[in-house]
N, C-alpha and C positions, 0 to 999 in steps of 0.2 A: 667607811668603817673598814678595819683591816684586822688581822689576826696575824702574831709573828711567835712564830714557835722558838721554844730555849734555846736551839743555835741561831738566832736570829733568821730565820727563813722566812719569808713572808708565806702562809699555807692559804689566806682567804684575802679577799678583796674585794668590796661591793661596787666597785667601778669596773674591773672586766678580771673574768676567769684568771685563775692565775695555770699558765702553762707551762711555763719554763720557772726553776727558782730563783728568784730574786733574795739578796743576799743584803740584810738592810745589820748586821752584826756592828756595823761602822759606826749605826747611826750613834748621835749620844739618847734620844728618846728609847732604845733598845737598851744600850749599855746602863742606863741610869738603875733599870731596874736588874737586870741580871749581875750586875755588880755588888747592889744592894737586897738578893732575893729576900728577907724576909720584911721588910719595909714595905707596907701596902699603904702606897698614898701616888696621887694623881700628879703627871709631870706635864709640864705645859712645855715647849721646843721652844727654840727658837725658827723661825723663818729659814726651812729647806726645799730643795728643790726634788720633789716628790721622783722617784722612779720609774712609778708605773704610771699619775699624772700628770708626772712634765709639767705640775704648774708649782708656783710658790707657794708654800701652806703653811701654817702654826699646826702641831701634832701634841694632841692632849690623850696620855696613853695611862693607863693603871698596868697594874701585873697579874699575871693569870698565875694563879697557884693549883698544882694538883696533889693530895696527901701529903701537905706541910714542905711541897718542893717550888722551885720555881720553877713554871711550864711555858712562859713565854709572855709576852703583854697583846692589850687589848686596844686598837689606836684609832682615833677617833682625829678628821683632820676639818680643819677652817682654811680656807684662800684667804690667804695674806688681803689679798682684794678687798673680799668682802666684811673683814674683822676690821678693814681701817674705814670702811662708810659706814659698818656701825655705832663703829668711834665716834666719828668725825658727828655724827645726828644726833648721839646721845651728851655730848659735849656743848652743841650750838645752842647760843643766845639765842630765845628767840626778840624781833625786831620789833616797834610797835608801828 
């Protein structure tokens, strides 16, 4: 789970402290909603290579609103990895 404030900052990160800023404004998971601040609905990514864990992820983000502004989104990530073996088991035949 992450927290990315209006200028796109990354402020929180439940994988390690956040020390230095990390500057995620690029991403389109950020841009979707600060583009669009009063549109509250949940954005699914495509397949990026995370920042701060260097792995490949799907990033499912909504928007933080504070007093009718946009304050930045809420991100929530899956390993590319593990969404495609969930795939792949909820897809399979099973054999008799």
């Amino acid at each position: 789970m992450a927290v990315i404030d209006a200028q796109g900052r990354l402020v929180f990160s439940n994988l390690a402290k956040v020390e230095a800023p990390v500057d995620l404004s690029d991403r389109e998971h950020f841009r979707v909603h600060r583009d669009h601040p009063q549109q509250d609905r949940l954005y699914i990514s495509k397949p990026v290579l995370g920042r701060v864990s260097k792995q490949w992820t799907i990033q499912f983000t909504r928007p933080i609103h504070k007093d009718g502004q946009f304050a930045g989104c809420w991100c929530s990530r899956c390993r590319r990895a593990s969404l495609a073996t969930t795939t792949s088991r909820s897809t399979s035949v099973p054999t008799a």
